[in-house]
N, C-alpha and C positions, 0 to 999 in steps of 0.2 A: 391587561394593557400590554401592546408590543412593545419590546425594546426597539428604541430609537438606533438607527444604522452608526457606526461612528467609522469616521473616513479616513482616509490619510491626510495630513495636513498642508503634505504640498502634492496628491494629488485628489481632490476631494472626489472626484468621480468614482473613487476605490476604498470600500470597504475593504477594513483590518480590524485583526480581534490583539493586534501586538503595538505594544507602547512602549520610545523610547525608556532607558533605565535611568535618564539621567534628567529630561526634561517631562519627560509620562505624555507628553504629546505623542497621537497616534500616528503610525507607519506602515506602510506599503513593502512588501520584499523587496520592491525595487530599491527604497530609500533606507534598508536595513544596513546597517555594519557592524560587524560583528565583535563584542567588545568581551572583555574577562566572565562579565556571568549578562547574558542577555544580549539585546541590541541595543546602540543609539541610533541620534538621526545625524544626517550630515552637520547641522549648524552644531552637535556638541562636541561631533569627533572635531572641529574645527575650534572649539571653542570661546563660541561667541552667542552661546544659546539663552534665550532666560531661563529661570526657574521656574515652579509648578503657579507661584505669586507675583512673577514679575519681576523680580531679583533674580541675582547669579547664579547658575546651573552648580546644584552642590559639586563638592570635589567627586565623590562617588556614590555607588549603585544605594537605589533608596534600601530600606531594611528586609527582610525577608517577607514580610505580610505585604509588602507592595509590588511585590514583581508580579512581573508583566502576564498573561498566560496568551497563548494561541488563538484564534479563531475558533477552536474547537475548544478548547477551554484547558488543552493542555498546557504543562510546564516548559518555560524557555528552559534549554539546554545550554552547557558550554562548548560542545561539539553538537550541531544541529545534525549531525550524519553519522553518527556514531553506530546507530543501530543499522543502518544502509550501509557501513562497512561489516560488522559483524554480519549480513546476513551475505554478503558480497563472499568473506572467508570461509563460510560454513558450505554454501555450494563449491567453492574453488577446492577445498580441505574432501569434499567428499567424493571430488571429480578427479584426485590425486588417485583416492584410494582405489576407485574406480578403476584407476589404469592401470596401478600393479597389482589389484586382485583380478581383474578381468569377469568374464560373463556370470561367474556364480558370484560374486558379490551383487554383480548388476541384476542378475534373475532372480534374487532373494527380496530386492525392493522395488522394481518397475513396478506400473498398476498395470494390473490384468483381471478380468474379470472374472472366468475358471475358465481350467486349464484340461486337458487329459495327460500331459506329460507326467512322469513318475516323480522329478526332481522337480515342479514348480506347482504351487497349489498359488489360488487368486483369492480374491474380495471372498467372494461367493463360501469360498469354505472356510471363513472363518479370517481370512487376513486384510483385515480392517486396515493397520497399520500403514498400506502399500497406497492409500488413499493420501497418506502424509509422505512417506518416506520418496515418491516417485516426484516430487515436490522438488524436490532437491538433490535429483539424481542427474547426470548429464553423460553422453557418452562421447561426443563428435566435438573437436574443439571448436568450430563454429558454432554450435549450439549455445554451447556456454559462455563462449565469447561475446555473441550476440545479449545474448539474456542478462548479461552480468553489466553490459554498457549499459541497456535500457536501464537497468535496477541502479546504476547510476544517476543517471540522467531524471529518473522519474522518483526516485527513491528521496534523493534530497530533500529535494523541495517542500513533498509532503510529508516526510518528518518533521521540518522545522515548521510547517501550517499546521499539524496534529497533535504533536507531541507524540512520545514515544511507546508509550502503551497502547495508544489508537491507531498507528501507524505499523505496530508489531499484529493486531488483531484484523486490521484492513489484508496485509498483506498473506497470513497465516487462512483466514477464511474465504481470501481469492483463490489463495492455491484451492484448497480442501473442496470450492464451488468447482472451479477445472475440472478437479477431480474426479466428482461425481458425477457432471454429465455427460465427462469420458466415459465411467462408469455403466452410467445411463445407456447411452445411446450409440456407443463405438460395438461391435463387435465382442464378443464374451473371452476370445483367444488374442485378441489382438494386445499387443504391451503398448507401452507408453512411459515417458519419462518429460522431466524439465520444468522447468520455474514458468513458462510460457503464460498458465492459467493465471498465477501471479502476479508476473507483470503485465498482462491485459488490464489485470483487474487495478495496479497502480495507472495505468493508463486511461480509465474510466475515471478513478476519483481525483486523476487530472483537472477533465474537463469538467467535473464537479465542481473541484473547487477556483476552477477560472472562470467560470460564471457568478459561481456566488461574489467572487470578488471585480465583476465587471470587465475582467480581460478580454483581452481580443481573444473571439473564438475559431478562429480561422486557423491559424497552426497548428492547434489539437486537434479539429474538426480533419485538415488531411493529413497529420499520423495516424490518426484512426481508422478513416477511411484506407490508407495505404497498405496498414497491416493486415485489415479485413480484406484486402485482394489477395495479399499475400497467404491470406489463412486460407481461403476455399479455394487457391489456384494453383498453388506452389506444392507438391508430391509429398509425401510422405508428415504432414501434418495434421496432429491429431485438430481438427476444429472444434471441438465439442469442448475441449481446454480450455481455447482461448475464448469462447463464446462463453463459457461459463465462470470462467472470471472475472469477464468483462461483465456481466451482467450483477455478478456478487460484489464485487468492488464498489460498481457506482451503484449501488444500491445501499451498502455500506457509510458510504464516503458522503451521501446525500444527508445519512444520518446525523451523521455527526458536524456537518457544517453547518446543518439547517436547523439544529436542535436548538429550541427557545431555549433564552438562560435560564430562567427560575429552573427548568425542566431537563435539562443538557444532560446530566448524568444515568437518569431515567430512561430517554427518548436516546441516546446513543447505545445504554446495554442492552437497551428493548429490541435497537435496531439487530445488534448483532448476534442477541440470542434467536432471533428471528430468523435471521439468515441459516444460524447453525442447527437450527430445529428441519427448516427444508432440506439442509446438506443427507443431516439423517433421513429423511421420509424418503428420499429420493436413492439414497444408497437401499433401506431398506427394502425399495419399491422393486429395485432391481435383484436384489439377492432372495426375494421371492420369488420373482419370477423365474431366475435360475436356477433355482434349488426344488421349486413346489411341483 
């Protein structure tokens, strides 16, 4: 038996997997406010809401077995963006280090595929690592500047629809997709750096999850379109990043918003050891081919 959709309550067109903390009637992002541990809806920030029976809206949050979880069946946070700051710092923290160590910090962790340089060995000879660490590497302040707004802008949101573990593993196996079909398919000498694969791929389980919740698709539909111009037309852009991101994220992001309940926990790790099975086949595919 399917589960039954459950909608927001004042806009029933819009499924939501999150429930006021103080009346458990369901909500919309849009009717989200953000309160000590959870959200309420508007009529209890105002308080004039009923209760779960029809009586007065307790004084406070129900007890810990009743809080709310996400769409995806994560835990409500008291910072919904907590982890989209952390990952915000850790690029900015490493793009620091980047500028007063200069090119041998940067040629230590760009991806590359192999190399014949004496001072830079790639993927291919063993540095796996570069698959992760060019993730998070940035050289040009526009680079990072750019990458670091989107990861704002996109980064929130699905935090607080995922919850923080699925929203840590969305964005960890977008990069790592990037990655690999940089990997793949760019050139064996050629480098590469930046969150880009990344945030495609948060750009993907955007429009994932504004579909499953009935949004308008039209304002994702041309960011999307507009960055893919920008990816196959604009110089010096690795495409195989952003293409492989985009392709791992909402595939990802599918997973886990689409995942029946009984089965959510299953059908979401299934998803993403699935993804991280091809990350390997595809890195491996190519460092045979370079090396055999």
């Amino acid at each position: 038996m399917e589960d039954q959709a459950v909608c927001c309550y004042r806009h029933p067109q819009r499924e939501t997997g999150i429930s006021c903390v103080r009346c458990e009637r369901p909500i919309c992002p849009e009717c989200m406010i953000s309160a000590s541990v959870g959200f309420q809806c508007p009529e209890c920030v105002r308080g004039g809401a009923p209760g779960p029976s029809g009586g007065p809206a307790p004084a406070g949050p129900p007890v810990r077995s009743a809080r709310p979880r996400t769409i995806a069946g994560g835990a409500i946070s008291d910072d919904p963006r907590l982890l989209t700051k952390i990952l915000i710092g850790v690029n900015v923290a490493v793009w620091f280090v980047a500028l007063a160590l200069g090119d041998r910090f940067v040629n230590a962790l760009f991806l590359v595929g192999r190399v014949t340089y004496p001072s830079v060995e790639g993927v291919a000879e063993g540095q796996w690592y570069r698959l992760f660490t060019a993730v998070f590497l940035h050289q040009q302040p526009m680079h990072i500047a750019f990458n670091m707004l989107s990861l704002w802008w996109l980064g929130g949101p699905l935090e607080a629809a995922l919850g923080r573990a699925r929203y840590l593993a969305l964005y960890l196996l977008s990069g790592l997709g990037g990655s690999a079909l940089s990997y793949l398919l760019a050139a064996q000498n050629q480098p590469s750096l930046g969150a880009s694969g990344a945030i495609f791929g948060l750009l993907g389980a955007t429009a994932v999850l504004m579909r499953r919740l009935n949004y308008d698709m039209r304002p994702v539909i041309a960011l999307l379109v507009l960055n893919l111009v920008f990816t196959f037309f604009w110089a010096n852009i690795a495409w195989q990043a952003h293409v492989g991101g985009l392709v791992v994220g909402t595939v990802v992001a599918y997973g886990m918003v689409h995942a029946p309940r009984e089965r959510r926990a299953l059908v979401q790790q299934g998803t993403c050891a699935l993804a991280l099975l091809v990350i390997v086949a595809l890195v491996w595919m190519r460092t045979v081919q370079l090396t055999g």
